[in-house]
N, C-alpha and C positions, 0 to 999 in steps of 0.2 A: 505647512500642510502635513499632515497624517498618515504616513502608508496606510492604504487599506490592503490587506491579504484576504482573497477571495478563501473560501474551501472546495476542495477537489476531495470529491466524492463519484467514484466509477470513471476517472477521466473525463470527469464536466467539472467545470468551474461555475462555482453557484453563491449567490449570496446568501446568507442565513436566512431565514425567515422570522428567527428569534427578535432581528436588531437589534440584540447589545454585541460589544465588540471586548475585549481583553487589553489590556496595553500587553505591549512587550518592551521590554529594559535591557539597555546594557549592563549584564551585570558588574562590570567595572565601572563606568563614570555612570551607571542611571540613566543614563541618555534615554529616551522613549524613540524604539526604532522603526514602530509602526501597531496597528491594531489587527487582530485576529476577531475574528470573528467566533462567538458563544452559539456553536450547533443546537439547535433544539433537539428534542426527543428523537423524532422523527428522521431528524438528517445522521444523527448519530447511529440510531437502526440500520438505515439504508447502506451509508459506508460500513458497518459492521457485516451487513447480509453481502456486499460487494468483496470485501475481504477475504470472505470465505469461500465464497465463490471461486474467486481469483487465487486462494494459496491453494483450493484441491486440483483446478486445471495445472496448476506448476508442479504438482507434488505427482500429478498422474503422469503427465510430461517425461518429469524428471526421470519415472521410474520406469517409461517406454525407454528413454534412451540409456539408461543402464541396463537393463535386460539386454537391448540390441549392442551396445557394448560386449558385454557380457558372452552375449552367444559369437560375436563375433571371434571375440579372444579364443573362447573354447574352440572356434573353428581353427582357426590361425595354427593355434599353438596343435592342435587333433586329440584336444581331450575331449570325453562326454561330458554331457550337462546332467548334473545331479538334481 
C-alpha cells in the first residue's frame, strides 16, 4: 500500500479536493515512498494567504522583541536611544 500524505494548509490537515496525487521517489533506488497530493487552485491560494499571514505576525513579533531588547541594552549599559 501507498503512503498517502495529507496537505497542511493553516495547521489542518486536509485532503485535496483536486484527487490526483504525485508519486514521490527515492532518488537513489526509485523506490516510490509515498503520494502527495496535487493542491487545486483554491488550496494553493488559501496556504499562500495563510503564509503571509503567518510570516507578518512573526516579522511583527520578531521586531517587538528586538526593540525591547534593544531598549533594554541601552538601559543596561545607560546609553540613549537614538
Amino acid at each position: 500500500m501507498t503512503r498517502q500524505i495529507p496537505l497542511l494548509i493553516n495547521g489542518e490537515i486536509l485532503k485535496s479536493t483536486s484527487g490526483q496525487t504525485l508519486p514521490v521517489l527515492n532518488p537513489s533506488t526509485q523506490e516510490l515512498l509515498g503520494e502527495v497530493p496535487f493542491a487545486a487552485r483554491q488550496e494553493i491560494e488559501t496556504a499562500v494567504a495563510g503564509a503571509k499571514s503567518a510570516f507578518s505576525t512573526l516579522i511583527s513579533q520578531t521586531a517587538q522583541k528586538l526593540l525591547l531588547h534593544r531598549r533594554f541594552s541601552c538601559f543596561y549599559h545607560g546609553m540613549n536611544m537614538a
